[in-house]
Steps between C-alpha positions, in 0.01 A plus 500: 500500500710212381801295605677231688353342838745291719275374787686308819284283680528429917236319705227240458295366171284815567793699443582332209127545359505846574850526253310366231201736554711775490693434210187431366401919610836626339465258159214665418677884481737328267783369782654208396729197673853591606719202660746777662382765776859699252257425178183676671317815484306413802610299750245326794610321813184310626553452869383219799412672804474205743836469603738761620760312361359490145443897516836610598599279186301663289602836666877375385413408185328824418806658618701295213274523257530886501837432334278354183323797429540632158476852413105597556438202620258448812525258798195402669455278796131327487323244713453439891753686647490808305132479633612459827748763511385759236622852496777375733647295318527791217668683796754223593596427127541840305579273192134323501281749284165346593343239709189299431262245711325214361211701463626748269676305188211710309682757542867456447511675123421804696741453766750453240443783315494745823833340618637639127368816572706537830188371731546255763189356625335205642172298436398339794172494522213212551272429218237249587326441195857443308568202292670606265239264261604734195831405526678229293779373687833471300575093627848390466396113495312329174439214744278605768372827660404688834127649511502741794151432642482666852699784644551661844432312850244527774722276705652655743800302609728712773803421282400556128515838350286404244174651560706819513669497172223317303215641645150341613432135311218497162452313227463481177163402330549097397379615098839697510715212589351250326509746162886605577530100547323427171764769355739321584427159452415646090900629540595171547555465924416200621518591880428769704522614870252649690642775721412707798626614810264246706386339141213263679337814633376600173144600476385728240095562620409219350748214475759363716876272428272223435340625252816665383694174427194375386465722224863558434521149507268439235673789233573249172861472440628575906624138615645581834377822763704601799399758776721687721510560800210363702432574881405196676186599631335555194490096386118511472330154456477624133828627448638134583203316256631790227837380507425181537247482238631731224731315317769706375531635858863414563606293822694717689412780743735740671305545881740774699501349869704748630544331805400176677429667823204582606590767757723682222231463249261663749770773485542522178115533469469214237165408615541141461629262796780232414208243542294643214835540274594161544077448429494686165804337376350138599171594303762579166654193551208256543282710193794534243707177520861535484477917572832668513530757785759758549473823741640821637658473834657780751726459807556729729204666587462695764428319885573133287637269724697219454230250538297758227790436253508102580120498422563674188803220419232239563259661291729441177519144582172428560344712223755361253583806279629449175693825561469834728628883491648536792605849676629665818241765593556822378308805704342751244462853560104536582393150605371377813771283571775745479330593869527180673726360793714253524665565182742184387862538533651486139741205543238309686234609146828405290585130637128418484482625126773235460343236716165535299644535130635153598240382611323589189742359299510159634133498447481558138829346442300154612162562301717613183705163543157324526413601116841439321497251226054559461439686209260823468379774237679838530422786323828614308573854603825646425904458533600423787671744667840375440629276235346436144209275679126550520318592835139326548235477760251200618145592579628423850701796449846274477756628311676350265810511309595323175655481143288596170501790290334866544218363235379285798389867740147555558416093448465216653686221536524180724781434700671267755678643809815376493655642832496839700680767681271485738343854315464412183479148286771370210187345238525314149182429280340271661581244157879527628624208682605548826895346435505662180428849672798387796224351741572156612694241326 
């Protein structure tokens, strides 16, 4: 079995992981890259579950993509919500020939070659000793890498539909990591980021984060680890030390809030008060000087008042985030919340989504102003989206945009922030002088 794999990607870094992996599945029965879903043989749409916004998206797009198919070839939709949805989803989309969960990338060569056969089917089902540690992942990126060290969530959150379409939380053993990171770092990646679903959870039996960073820390050749995403209560006094202590630990952690009430946290059954948010993101600050912090945020929740969403406004302010996801709250099928009372009117959900990306902005509009014209080391990671410039990222997880040429990916360079769009910085190597690069007179 042999051919052309066009993989679209929706959803979180996990997502994006989990494209790799299976690409990584399919390269080894002989598949190789296609850029077009009209160039491919077999064509997967890894889906986000979390919103209902982002699956009726994908729903569209698998709709489109249909269109694309080649003779013989097979569409397959992959990921969280063809776990959450399974055989239904075959039923609502006659043109989807198989369906897969997160758990069952092991088996998508046999999925494919049943859909050729004339066999619709789904794989749905929980594996809790899978890893997929066998697996090379096909990266895309010379420059830096995602190891997937955690999966699944014991959290319980009354608006996440995670532990439904990943599945209870484990861990992988800290040898596995730290070999896959030692892979890696003998490929040439300098950086790597830790992921899992509540990444500061991770325990294998014997070892916990801090050992984790610790050890990946420690790999010869990996300069710079990041982790994704952490839950705030599991900031252990040697989690902090870790991170403080390790040095190529990066300066920047992403701590999802959610809210800055404490009544709609108790809803939301977060397990943490706004006291001890605001507590765990004072102990990152005071151990790691200079700590970037940016978080998830949602509005709209159900029986939040308009003195819970002014708490939550403060809470930017005072916490000072760097950035912030922000969302309207979307009920999903099968969570708690979805049975609440005092559901939020849409318009009233809307104008605060408004209120609070503004807020938001102000914020890191101000701290990003703070830092133009200081100069930092970025590691070089690809074009920039648009335009013939390069795209590059400060261990405070800053990004960066300047001129140099495609030789300069995957290294490092030191540059000077010359302004910013309040998103993103304009740089020049830091050797540049300010009114030669249009700074200043």
């Amino acid at each position: 079995m042999s051919g052309r794999l066009f993989i679209e990607t929706y959803g979180c870094q996990m997502n994006v992981a989990d494209s790799e992996l299976m690409a990584g599945v399919l390269q080894r029965e002989g598949y190789a890259s296609a850029d077009r879903p009209d160039d491919a043989d077999v064509i997967l749409v890894n889906t986000c579950a979390v919103r209902e916004h982002a699956e009726q998206r994908v729903i569209g797009r698998v709709g489109e993509l249909k269109r694309h198919k080649r003779p013989g070839a097979v569409l397959g939709v992959v990921g969280c919500m063809a776990q959450r949805l399974g055989e239904r989803l075959l039923r609502q989309a006659p043109h989807v020939d198989f369906v897969a969960g997160p758990d069952g990338y092991r088996q998508l060569p046999s999925l494919i070659r049943r859909a050729r056969a004339g066999e619709r089917a789904a794989e749905t089902a929980f594996v809790s000793t899978e890893h997929y540690e066998d697996i090379l992942p096909v990266r895309r990126t010379a420059a830096s890498a995602w190891i997937t060290v955690q999966r699944g969530c014991d959290y319980r959150c009354t608006f996440c539909i995670v532990p439904t379409t990943r599945g209870p939380e484990r861990s992988r053993t800290l040898a596995d990591v730290v070999r896959e990171a030692e892979q890696l770092a003998a490929s040439g990646v300098t950086e790597v980021t830790l992921l899992g679903q509540t990444v500061n959870c991770y325990d294998d039996g014997d070892h916990d984060f801090a050992d984790l960073l610790r050890a990946v820390g420690a790999v010869p050749g990996i300069r710079r680890v990041r982790f994704a995403s952490p839950h705030p209560n599991d900031f252990s006094d040697r989690v902090v030390a870790a991170m403080a202590e390790v040095e190529a630990v990066c300066e920047h952690v992403h701590l999802p809030a959610q809210s800055g009430s404490s009544v709609v946290l108790r809803r939301m059954l977060r397990r943490y008060t706004r006291e001890q948010y605001l507590a765990v993101a004072a102990r990152l600050r005071a151990a790691i000087p200079g700590v970037c912090l940016s978080t998830d945020l949602i509005v709209g929740f159900p029986g939040e008042t308009d003195a819970d969403f002014a708490e939550t406004l403060s809470l930017v302010r005072e916490v000072e985030f760097d950035g912030a996801f922000t969302f309207r709250f979307s009920p999903r099928e099968g969570t708690p919340a979805t049975r609440l009372p005092d559901a939020v009117p849409d318009a009233v959900a809307a104008e605060r989504l408004e209120l609070l990306i503004a807020a938001v902005r102000a914020v890191s509009r101000a701290r990003n102003a703070a830092v133009v014209g200081t100069a930092h080391e970025v590691l070089v990671e690809q074009l920039a989206p648009r335009g013939s410039q390069l795209q590059a990222r400060t261990r405070h997880n800053r990004v960066a945009i300047l001129d140099g040429p495609a030789s300069w990916i995957g290294t490092y360079r030191t540059v000077r922030f010359t302004g910013t769009t309040g998103a993103t910085f304009s740089a020049v190597p830091a050797g540049v002088p300010l009114a030669v690069a249009g700074v200043g007179a």
